[in-house]
N, C-alpha and C positions, 0 to 999 in steps of 0.2 A: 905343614903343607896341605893343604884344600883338596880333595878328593873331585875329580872330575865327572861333569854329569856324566860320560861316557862309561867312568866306571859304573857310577852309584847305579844307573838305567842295564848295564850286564847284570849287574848283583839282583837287581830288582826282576830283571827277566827271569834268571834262572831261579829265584824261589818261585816265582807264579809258574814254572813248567814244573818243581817238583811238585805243588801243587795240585796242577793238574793232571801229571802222572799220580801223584794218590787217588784218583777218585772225584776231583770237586764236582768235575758233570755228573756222572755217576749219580751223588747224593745234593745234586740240586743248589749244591754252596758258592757264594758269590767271593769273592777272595780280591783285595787289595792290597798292592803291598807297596808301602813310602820310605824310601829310602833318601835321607839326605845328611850331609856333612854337618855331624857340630857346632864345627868351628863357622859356619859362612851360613848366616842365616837366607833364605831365597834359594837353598841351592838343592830344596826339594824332585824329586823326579814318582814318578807311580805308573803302575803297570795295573791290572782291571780283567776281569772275564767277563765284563759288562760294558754296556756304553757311554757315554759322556753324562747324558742324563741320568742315567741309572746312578753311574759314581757321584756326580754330584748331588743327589738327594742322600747317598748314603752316607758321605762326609758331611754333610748339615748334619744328618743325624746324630752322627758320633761325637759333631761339636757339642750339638745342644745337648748331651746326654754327660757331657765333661763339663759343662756349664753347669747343672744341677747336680752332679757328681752319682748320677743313676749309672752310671756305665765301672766297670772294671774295665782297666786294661793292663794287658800284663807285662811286668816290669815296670809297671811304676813304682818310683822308689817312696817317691811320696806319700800316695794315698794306698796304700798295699802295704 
């Protein structure tokens, strides 16, 4: 059964507020968090402490840094 954007966008809320209750303004950190269902590709949702622009240059980044495999990301089962 397919998890609903309605949930995956709660889950995704409540990491970025604990988030943001640790500190992220505080220490200046920009924080995104992509929450989507396995099974159902498209069925991505994201939350952001930044703007539109801001996230989308920082997702170019992270692609192109998984493109040339400069980047960690953790839990990958693959490359880790």
């Amino acid at each position: 059964m397919a998890t609903s954007k309605k949930e995956l966008l709660a889950n995704a809320t409540h990491w970025m507020q604990q988030a943001k209750n640790g500190g992220l303004g505080k220490f200046r950190i920009g924080a995104i968090f992509i929450f989507f269902d396995r099974d159902a590709t498209g069925s991505a949702v994201c939350t952001a402490n930044v703007d539109r622009s801001r996230l989308a240059q920082e997702l170019h980044t992270v692609l192109k840094k998984m493109e040339d495999r400069s980047i960690i990301i953790a839990g990958d089962r693959e490359n880790n």
